[in-house]
N, CA, C and O atoms as a GROMACS GRO file, in nm:
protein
  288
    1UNK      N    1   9.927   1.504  -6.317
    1UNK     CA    2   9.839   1.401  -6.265
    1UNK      C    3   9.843   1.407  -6.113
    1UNK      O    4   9.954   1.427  -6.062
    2UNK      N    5   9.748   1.394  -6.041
    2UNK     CA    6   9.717   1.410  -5.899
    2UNK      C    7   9.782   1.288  -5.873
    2UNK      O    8   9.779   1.185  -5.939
    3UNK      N    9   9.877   1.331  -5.700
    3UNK     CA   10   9.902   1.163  -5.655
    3UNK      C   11   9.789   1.068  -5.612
    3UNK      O   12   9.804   0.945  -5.608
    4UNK      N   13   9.665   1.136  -5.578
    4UNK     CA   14   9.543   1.068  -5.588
    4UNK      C   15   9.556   0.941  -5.700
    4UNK      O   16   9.555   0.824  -5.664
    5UNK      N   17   9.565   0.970  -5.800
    5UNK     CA   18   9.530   0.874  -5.968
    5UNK      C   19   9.656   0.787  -5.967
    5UNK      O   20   9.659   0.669  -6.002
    6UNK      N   21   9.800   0.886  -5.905
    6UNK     CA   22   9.906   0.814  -5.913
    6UNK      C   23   9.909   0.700  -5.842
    6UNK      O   24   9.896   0.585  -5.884
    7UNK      N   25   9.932   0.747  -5.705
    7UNK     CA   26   9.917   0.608  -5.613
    7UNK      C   27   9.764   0.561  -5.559
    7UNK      O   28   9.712   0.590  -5.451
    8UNK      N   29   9.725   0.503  -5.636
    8UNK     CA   30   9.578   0.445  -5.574
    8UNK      C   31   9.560   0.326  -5.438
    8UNK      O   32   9.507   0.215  -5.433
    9UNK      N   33   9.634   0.411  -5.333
    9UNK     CA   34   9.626   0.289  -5.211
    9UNK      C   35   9.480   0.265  -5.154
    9UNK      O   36   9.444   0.155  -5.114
   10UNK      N   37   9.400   0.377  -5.154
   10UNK     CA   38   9.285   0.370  -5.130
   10UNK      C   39   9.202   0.281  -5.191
   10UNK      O   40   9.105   0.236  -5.131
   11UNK      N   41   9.225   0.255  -5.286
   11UNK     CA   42   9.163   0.141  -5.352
   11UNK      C   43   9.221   0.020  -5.312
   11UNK      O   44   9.130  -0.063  -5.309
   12UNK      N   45   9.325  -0.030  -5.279
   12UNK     CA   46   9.383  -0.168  -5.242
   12UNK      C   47   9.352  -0.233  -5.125
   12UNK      O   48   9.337  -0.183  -5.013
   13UNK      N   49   9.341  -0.384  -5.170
   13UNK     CA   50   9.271  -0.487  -5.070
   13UNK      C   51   9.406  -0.552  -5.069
   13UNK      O   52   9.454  -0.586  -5.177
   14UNK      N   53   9.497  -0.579  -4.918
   14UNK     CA   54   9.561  -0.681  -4.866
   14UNK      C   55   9.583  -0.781  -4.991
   14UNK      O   56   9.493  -0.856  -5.028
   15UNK      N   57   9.709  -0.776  -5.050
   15UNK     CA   58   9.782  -0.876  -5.186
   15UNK      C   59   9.710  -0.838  -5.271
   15UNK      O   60   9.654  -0.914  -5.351
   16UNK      N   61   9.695  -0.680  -5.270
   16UNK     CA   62   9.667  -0.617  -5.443
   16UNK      C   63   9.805  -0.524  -5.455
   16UNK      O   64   9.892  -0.511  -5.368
   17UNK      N   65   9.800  -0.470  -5.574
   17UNK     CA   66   9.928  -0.420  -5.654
   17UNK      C   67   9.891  -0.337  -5.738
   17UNK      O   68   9.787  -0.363  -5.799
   18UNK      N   69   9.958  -0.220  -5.767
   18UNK     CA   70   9.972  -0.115  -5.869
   18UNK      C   71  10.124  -0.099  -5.911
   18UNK      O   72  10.224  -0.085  -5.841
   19UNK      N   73  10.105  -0.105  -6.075
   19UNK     CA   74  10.275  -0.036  -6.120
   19UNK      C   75  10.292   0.113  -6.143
   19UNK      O   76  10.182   0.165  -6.130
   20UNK      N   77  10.338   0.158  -6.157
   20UNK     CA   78  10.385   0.244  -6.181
   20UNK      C   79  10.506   0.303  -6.308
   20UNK      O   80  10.604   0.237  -6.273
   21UNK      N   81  10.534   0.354  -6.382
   21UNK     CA   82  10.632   0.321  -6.518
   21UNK      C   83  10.718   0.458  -6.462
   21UNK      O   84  10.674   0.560  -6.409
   22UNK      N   85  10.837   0.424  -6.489
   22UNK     CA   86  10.929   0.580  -6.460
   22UNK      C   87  11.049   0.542  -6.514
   22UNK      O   88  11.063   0.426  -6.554
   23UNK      N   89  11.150   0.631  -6.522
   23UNK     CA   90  11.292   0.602  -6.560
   23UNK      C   91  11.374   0.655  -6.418
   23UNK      O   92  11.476   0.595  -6.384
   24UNK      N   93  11.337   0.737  -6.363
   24UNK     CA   94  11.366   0.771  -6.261
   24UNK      C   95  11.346   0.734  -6.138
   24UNK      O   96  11.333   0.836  -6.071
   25UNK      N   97  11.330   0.576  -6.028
   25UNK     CA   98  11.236   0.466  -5.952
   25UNK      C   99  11.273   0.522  -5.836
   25UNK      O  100  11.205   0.490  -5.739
   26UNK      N  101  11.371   0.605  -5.818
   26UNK     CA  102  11.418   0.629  -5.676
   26UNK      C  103  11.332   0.704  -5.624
   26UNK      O  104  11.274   0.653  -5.528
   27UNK      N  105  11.298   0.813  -5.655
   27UNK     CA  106  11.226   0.936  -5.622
   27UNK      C  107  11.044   0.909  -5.604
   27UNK      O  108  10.961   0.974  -5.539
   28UNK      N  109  11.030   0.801  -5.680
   28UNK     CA  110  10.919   0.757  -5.734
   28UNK      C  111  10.840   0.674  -5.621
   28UNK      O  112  10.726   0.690  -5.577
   29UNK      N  113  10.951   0.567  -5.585
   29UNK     CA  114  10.914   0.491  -5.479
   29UNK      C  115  10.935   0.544  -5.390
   29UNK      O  116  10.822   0.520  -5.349
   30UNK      N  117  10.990   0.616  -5.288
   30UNK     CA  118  10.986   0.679  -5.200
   30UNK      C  119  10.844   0.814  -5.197
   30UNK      O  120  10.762   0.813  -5.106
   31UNK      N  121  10.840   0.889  -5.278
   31UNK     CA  122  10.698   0.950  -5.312
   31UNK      C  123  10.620   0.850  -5.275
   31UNK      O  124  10.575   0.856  -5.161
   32UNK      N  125  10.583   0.731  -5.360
   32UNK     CA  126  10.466   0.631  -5.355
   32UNK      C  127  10.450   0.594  -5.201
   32UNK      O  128  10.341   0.619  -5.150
   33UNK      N  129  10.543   0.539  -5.128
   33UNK     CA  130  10.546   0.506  -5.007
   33UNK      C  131  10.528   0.585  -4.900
   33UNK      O  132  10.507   0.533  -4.790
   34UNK      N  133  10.533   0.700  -4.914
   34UNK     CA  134  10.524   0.850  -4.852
   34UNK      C  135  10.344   0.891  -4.861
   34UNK      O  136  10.277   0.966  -4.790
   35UNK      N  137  10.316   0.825  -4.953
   35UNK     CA  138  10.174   0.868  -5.036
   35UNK      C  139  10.096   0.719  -4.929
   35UNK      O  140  10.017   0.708  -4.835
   36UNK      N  141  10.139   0.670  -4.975
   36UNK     CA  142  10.046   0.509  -4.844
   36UNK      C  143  10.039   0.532  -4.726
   36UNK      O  144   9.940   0.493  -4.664
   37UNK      N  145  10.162   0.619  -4.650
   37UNK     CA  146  10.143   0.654  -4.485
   37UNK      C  147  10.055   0.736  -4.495
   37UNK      O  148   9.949   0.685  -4.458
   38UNK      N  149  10.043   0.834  -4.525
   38UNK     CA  150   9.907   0.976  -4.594
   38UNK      C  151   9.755   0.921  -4.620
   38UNK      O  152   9.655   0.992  -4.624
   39UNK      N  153   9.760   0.771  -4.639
   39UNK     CA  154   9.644   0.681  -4.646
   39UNK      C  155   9.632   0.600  -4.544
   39UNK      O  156   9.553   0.505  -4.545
   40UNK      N  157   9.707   0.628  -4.446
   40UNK     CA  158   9.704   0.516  -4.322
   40UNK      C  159   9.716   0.328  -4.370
   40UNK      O  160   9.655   0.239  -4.311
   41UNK      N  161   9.808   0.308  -4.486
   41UNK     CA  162   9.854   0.206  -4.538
   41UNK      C  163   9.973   0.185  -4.499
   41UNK      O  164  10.059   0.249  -4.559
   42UNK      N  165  10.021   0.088  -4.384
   42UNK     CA  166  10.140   0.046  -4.284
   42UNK      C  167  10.186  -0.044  -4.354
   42UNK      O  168  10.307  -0.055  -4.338
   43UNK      N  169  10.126  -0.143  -4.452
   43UNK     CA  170  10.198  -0.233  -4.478
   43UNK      C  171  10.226  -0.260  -4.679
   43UNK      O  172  10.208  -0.356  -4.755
   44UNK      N  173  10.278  -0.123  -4.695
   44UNK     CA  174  10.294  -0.090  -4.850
   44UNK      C  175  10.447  -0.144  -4.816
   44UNK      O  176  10.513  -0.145  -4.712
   45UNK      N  177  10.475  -0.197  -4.977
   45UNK     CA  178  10.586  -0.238  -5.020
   45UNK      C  179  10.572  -0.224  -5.163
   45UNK      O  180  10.479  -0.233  -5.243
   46UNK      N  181  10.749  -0.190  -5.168
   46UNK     CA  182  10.779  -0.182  -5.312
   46UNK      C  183  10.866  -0.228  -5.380
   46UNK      O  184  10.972  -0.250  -5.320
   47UNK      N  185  10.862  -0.254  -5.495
   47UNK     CA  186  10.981  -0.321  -5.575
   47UNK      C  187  11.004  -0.257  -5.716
   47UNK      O  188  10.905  -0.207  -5.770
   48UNK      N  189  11.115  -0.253  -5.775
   48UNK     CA  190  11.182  -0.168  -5.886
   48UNK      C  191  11.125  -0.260  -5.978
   48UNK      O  192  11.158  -0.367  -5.927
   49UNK      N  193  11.073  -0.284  -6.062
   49UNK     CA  194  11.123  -0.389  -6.180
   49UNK      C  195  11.064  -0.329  -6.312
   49UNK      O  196  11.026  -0.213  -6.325
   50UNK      N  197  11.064  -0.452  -6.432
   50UNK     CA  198  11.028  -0.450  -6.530
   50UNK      C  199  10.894  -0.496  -6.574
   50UNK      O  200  10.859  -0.602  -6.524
   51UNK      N  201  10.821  -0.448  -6.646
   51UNK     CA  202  10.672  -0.512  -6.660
   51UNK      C  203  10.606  -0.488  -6.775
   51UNK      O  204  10.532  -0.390  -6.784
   52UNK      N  205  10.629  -0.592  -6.897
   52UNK     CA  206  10.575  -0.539  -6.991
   52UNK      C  207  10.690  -0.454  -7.102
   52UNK      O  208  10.643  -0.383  -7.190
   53UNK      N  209  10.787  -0.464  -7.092
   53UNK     CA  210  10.912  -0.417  -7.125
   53UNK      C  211  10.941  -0.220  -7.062
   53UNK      O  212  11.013  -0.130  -7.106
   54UNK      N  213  10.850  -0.226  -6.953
   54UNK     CA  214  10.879  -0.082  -6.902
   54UNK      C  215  10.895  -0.091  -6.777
   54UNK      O  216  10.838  -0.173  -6.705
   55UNK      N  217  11.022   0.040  -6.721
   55UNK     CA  218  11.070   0.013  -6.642
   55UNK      C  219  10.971   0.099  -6.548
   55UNK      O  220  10.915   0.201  -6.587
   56UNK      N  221  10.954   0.036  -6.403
   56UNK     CA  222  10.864   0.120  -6.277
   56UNK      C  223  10.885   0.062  -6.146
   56UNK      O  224  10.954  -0.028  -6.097
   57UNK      N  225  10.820   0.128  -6.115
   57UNK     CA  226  10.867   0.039  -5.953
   57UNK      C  227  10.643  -0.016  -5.932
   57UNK      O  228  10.542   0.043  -5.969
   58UNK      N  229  10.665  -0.143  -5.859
   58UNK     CA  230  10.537  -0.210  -5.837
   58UNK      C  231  10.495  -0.182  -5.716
   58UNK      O  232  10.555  -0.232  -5.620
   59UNK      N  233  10.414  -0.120  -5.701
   59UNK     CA  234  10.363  -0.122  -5.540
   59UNK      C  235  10.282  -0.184  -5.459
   59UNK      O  236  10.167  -0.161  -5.494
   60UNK      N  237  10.290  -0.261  -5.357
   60UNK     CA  238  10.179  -0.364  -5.347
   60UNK      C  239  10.170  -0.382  -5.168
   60UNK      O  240  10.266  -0.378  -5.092
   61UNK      N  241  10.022  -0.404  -5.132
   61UNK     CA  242   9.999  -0.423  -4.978
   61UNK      C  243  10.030  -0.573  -4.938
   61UNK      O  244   9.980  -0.674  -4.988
   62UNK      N  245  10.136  -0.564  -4.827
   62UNK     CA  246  10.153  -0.743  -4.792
   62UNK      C  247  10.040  -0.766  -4.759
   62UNK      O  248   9.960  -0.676  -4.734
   63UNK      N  249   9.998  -0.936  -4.750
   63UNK     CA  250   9.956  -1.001  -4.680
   63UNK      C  251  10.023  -1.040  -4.521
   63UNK      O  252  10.140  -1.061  -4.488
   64UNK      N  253   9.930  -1.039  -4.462
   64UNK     CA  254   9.965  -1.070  -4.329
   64UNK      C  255  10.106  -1.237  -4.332
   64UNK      O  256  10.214  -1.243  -4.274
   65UNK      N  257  10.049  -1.327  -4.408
   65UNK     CA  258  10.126  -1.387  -4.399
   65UNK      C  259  10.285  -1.368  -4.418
   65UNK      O  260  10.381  -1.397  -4.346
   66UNK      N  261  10.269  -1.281  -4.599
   66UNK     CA  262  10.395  -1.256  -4.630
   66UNK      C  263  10.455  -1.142  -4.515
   66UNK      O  264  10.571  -1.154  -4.476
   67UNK      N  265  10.402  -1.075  -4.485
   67UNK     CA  266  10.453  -0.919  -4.331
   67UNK      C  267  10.506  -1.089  -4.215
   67UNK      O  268  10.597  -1.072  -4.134
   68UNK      N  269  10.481  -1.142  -4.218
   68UNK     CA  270  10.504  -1.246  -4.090
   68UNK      C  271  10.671  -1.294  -4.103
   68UNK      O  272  10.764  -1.293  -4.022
   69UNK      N  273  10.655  -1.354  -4.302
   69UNK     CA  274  10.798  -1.379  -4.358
   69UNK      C  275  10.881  -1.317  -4.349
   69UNK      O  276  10.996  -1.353  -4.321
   70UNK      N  277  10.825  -1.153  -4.383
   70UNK     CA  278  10.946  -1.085  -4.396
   70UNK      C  279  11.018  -1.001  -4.220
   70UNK      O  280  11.135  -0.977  -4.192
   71UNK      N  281  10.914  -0.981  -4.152
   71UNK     CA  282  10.933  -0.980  -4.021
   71UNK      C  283  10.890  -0.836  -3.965
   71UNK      O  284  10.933  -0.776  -3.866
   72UNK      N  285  10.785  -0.797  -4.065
   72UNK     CA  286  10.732  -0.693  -4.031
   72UNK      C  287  10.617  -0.698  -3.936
   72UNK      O  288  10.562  -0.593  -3.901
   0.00000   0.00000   0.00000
């Protein structure tokens, strides 16, 4: 599968989100986040979790507000 289909940042509007399913999240999220700078997407974030009883990491563009919280 192309990282095109994989990470769809190009498609994301400011507090949208894509999961992702893996057993392996380390490699995954770092790829994914590697894949958003390559899209000129500065304000990707990620998180490991569960969704649906499968494990992935979630990838999602802050909002300006939340980038303010966290101190980005």
């Amino acid at each position: 599968m192309s990282k095109h289909k994989l990470f769809p940042w190009h498609k994301l509007d400011k507090g949208q989100a894509f999961f992702v399913p893996a057993l392996d999240v380390a490699p995954l999220r770092e790829e994914g986040l590697k894949a958003a700078v390559t899209h000129r997407v500065l304000d990707a974030r990620s998180v490991v979790c569960i969704m649906q009883g499968r494990l992935g990491v979630l990838f999602y563009r802050a909002t300006p507000e939340l980038a303010r919280r966290l101190g980005s």
